[in-house]
N, C-alpha and C positions, 0 to 999 in steps of 0.2 A: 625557552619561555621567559618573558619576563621576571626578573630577580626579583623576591619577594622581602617584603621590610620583617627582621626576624622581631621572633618570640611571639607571634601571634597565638593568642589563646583560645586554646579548643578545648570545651567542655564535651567531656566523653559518657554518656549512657548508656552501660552492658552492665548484665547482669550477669554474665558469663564473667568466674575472674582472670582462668586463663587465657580470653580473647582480650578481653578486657587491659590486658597486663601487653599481650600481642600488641594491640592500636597503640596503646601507651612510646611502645618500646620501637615501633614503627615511625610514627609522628614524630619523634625527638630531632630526628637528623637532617630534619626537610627545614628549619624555620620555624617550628611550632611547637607552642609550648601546651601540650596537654594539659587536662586535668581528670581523671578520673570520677565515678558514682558508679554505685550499684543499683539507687533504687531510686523511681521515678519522685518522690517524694526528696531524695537528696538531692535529684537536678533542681528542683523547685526552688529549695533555699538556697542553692547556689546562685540561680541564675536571680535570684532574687537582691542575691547578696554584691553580686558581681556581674561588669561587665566585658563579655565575652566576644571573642571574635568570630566563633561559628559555633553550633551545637552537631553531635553526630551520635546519631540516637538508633540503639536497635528497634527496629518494630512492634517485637513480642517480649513484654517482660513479666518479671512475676507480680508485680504488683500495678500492673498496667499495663499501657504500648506509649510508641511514638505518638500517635493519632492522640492520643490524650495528653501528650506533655505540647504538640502544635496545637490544640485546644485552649490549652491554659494559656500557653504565650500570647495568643492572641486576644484572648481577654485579659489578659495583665497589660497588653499593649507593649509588647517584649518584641523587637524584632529581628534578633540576633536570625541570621539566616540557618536554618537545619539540613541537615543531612541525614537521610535514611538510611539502614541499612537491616537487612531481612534477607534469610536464607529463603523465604518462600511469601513470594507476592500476590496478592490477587488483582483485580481489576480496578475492584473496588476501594480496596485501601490504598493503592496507587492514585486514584485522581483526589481520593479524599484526602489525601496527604498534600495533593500538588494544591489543592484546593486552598487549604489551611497555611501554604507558604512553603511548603519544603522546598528546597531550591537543586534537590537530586534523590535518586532512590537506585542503591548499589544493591545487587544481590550478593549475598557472602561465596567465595570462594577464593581457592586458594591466591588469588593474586588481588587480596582483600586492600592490602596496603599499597601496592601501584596504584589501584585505583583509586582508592581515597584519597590519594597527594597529588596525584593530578585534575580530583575536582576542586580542592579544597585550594591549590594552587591555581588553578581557574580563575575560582569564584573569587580572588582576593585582586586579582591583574586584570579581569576584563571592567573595562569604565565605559563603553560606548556601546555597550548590546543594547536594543532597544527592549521593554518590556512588551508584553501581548497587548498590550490596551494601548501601546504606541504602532504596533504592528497598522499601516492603514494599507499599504497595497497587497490584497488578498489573491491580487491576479483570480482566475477562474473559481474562487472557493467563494459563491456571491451569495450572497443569502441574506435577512433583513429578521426571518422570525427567531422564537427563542430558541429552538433547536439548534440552528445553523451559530446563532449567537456565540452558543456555548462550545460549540465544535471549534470554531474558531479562536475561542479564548485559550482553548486547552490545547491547540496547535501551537498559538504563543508560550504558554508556558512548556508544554516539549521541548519547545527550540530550544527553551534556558538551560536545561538538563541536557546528559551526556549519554541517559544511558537508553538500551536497546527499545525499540519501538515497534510495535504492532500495528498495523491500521487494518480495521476490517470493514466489508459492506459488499454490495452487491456489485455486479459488471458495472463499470459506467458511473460510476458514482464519485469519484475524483481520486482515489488513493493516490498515484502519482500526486497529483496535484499536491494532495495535505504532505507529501514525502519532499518534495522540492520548498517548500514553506517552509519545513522545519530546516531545512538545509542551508536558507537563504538568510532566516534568523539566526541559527546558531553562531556559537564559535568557529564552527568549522567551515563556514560560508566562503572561505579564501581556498579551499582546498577543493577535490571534485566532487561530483555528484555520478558515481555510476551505476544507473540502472539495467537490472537484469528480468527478462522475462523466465523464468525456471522450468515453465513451464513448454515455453517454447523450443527447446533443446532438449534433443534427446538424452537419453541419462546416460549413454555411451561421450558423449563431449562435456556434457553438465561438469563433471568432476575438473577436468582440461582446464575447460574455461573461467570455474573459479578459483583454482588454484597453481593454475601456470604448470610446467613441466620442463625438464632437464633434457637437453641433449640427448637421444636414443633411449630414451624412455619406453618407447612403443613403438612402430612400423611406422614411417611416416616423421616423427619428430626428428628434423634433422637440424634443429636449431633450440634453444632454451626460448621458450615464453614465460613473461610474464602472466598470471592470473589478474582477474578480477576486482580479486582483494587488496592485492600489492597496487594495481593502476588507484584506487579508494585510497590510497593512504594519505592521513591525514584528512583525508571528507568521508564521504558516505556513503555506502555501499546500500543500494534498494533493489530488495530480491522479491519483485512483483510473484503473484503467483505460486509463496511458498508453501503453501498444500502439498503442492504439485514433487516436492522434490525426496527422488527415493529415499529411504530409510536408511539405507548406508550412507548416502550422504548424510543426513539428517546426526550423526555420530560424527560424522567431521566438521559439519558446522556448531554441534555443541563444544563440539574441544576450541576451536577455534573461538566460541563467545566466551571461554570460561578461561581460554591462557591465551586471547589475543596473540596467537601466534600460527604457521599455518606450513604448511609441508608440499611442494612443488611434487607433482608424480615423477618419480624416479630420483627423487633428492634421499640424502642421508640425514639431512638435519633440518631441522623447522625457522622459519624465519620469524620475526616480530612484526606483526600489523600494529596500527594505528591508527585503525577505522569504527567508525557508529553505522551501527547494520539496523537500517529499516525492512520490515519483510511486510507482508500486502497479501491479502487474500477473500475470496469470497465466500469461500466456508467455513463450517463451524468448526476450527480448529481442537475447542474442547470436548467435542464430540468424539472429532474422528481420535484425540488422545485416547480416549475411554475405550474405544471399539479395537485399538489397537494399531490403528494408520498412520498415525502420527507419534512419535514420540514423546512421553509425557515431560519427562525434564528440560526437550528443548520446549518444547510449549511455553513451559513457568520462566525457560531463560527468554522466549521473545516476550512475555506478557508482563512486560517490566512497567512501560509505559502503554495504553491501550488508549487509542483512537478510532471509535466507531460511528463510521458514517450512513444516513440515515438516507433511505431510498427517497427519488422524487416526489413520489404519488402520499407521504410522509409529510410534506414538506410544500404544498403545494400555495401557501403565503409566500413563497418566495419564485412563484412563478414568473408576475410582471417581472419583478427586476433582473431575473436572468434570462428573459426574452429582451430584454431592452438591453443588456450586456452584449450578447451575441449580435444579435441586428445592429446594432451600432460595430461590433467589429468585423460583420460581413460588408456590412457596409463603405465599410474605409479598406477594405482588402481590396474588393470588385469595383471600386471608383463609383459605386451610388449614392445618391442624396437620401437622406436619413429613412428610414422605413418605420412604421409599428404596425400592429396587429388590430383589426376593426374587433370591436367586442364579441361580435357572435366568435370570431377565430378562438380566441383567447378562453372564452366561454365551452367548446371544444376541447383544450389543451387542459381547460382545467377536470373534467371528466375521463378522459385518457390516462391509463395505468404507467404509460412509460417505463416497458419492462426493461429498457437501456438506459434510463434514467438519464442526467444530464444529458452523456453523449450522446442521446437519442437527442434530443431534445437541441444540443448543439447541432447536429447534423439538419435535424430538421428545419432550421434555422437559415440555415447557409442556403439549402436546396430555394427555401422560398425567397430569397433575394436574389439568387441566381435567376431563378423564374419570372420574377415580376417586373411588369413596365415601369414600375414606380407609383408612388400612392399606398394608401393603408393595401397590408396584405389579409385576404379573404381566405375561405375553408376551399376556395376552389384549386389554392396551390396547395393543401395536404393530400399527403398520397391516401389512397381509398383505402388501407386495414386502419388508419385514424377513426376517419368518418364510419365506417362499417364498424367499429366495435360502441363508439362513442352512441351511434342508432339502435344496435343489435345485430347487426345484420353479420354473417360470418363471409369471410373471404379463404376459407379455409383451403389447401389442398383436399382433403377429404372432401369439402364441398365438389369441388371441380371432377373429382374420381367419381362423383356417387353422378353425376352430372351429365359424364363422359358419353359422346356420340361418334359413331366415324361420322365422316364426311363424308357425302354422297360419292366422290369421284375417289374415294379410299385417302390414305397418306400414308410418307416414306414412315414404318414403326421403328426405323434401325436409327435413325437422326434426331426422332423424338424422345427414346430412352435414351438417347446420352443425351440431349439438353434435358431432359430432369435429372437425370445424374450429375450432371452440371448444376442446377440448379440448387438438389439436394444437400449439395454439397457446399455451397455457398450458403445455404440457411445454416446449417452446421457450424459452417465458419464465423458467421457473425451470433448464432447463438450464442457459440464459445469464447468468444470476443477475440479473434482470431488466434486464438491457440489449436494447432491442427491438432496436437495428441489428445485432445477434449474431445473435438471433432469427430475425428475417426473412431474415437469411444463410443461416442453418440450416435454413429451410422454400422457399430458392429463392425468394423474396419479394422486392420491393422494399421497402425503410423504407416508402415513402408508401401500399402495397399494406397493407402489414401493421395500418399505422398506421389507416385505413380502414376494416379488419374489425374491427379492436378496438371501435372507435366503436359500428360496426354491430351488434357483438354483445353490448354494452352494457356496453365497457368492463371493462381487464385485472381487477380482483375479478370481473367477472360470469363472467367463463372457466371451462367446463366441467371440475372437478376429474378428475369420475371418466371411465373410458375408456365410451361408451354401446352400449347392448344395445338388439337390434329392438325386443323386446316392450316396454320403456317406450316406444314411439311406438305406440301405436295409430293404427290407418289414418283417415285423416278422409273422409267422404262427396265424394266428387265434386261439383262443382257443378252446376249445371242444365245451365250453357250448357259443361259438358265432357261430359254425358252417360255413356250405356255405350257408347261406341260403336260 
């Protein structure tokens, strides 16, 4: 890292004095000249009296918090940059800290002092990060109202920070997207980005794949991998779908947020990471803590920094411009000349729930410039459960069962229950947003069950789009030796 100009002055508020005396006695050796206080009242006249090079402030004190010493700084017009530090974060005093200027939020644990010298040496060596309000290419995160406004600011300010990140929202709603933003802004934008679906792997490999393994480890390793973590070092590790990951792992990736360090299956000794772990989810994470599913301490170590994004149907001011986003980029993809949507379409779209949100929304996009001769695009290129819900009308399977007639000359039943099987299994698939172990949750299945008929049915593209009717099976002839009989 870039060498740091010594004796920079750190004013320290703890009200803890053996921590207090800890940071003191930590800071000394890096370049930095501390200064100690106890009470939010002494930072005051300190920082009033004197100018400092950063502030590092516990959260929870006895005659106050941080939140109230970035308060006052900010109406004093004080802008030494701050530093948070809190054994226990919430949501909310997290953005209201970032809000107010903090420029990092550490949770306390033992590698309290690594960490603090590497933001505090950070923050003193980086001169070319851009801030959030300079942030303009948002790639896919488009939006115009104040919801989206604000999402995006507090993307910018993430990226400035180092530490652990949460994004939550429903399928479809961009989390990748806000995870590669903050990745691209950061300091860490030179180093990788590697995304993990957690969900998509079985909890039999899950462990393997994020933390590599040793030569003869298990049946089959006949070579040392690296994990996950280790390919991350130095950038960002984003574990989409962390719900999803069992509770024994859930104990290895808190030791690994809490000593940055990480142990290969069949190793003796731990190695040192050097990664910012984004994780991604569409459920209530502090729920399933409560009920028991989820770990409650990894919870408070992902919810350091919290980015929650807001369904479409939410949000629907920012419809035009992410229809005029996508069509202009279907448009330059497939070599067409510019497209938009005639008012009644749009008019449609803005009634429509879009329970896939963007990606629904992107998809549907594509499909109608794929379709169209050119000229405004009409309701006549949306697929019919659009228009049928947007009327009332239902297109339900249940409709079609309650519906069901043979056909007069009979049909094959053996080729129509597996195309609904086929079928079923594809609505499964994209409800889930293609995580099979959702899927097969949702169909009563086992993974290895489900995993099976996909093969058998030649595989997730081959899966039956549309829901099937008798009369596309005609009946096939009996065979000899089944006779009339």
């Amino acid at each position: 890292m870039t060498s740091l100009p010594a004796n920079r002055s750190i004013l320290i508020l703890e009200d803890e004095p053996s921590f207090r005396e800890v940071l003191e006695l930590g800071l000394s050796p890096h370049g930095f000249n501390p200064e100690t206080v106890g009470t939010l009242e002494g930072a005051k006249l300190r920082l009033k009296a004197t100018a400092f090079d950063a502030v590092v402030s516990d959260l929870r004190l006895k005659d106050g918090s941080g939140i109230d010493l970035l308060t006052w700084m900010k109406e004093q017009g004080i802008e030494t940059p701050v530093v948070i530090m809190t054994a226990f974060a919430t949501t909310e005093t997290t953005v209201q800290a970032l809000n107010l200027g903090a420029v990092d939020f550490l949770t306390k644990a033992k590698n309290d002092i690594q960490e603090l010298t590497k933001v505090l040496q950070g923050l003193f060596v980086k001169q070319a990060l851009p801030m959030f309000s300079e942030i303009t290419d948002l790639g896919d995160l488009v939006g115009v109202g104040d919801t989206m406004r604000k999402v995006q600011a507090l993307v910018g300010k993430v990226a400035l920070a180092d530490s652990t990140v949460l994004i939550t929202g429903e399928s479809g709603t961009g989390k990748e997207i806000v995870a590669r933003l903050v990745h691209r802004y950061s300091e860490r934008a030179k180093g990788p980005f590697v995304p993990v679906n957690v969900g998509a792997l079985p909890e039999s490999l899950l462990e393997s794949e994020l933390f590599g393994y040793e030569k003869g480890a298990f049946t089959g390793a006949n070579t040392t991998k690296r994990g996950l973590f280790e390919e991350a070092q130095g950038g960002i590790i984003f574990l989409d779908e962390i719900g999803e990951m069992p509770l024994p792992l859930q104990v290895k990736l808190l030791r690994v947020l809490q000593e940055r360090r990480i142990r290969r299956l069949g190793a003796n000794e731990e190695r040192p990471v050097d990664v910012r772990v984004i994780g991604a989810t569409n459920q209530n994470l502090r729920e399933r803590a409560e009920r028991n599913q989820f770990r409650q301490d990894l919870y408070y170590r992902l919810n350091i920094l919290h980015i929650e994004l807001p369904p479409l149907r939410e949000r629907v001011e920012d419809l035009p411009v992410l229809v005029e986003h996508f069509l202009g980029r279907f448009c330059r993809k497939l070599n067409k000349v510019p497209m938009s949507l005639e008012s009644e379409a749009m008019a449609v779209l803005r009634k429509y729930r879009f329970r896939g949100n963007v990606r629904e929304l992107e998809n549907l996009m594509e499909r109608c410039v794929a379709l169209s001769a050119g000229g405004p695009i009409g309701v006549e290129l949306f697929p019919d459960n659009i228009l049928a819900e947007v009327e009332g009308r239902s297109t339900s399977s249940r409709e079609h069962a309650s519906a069901f007639e043979f056909p007069a000359e009979g049909f094959d039943v053996e080729a129509y229950l597996n195309t609904l099987k086929s079928h079923l299994m594809r609505r499964a698939l994209e409800r889930c947003d293609g995580n099979r172990t959702k899927a097969a949750r949702l169909l009563g299945m086992s993974f290895r069950a489900y995993r099976y008929w996909i093969q058998e049915l030649g595989g997730a593209e081959a899966l039956a789009p549309a829901f099937p009717h008798p009369e596309d099976f005609p009946p096939k002839a009996p065979t000899e030796a089944e006779g009339d009989g």
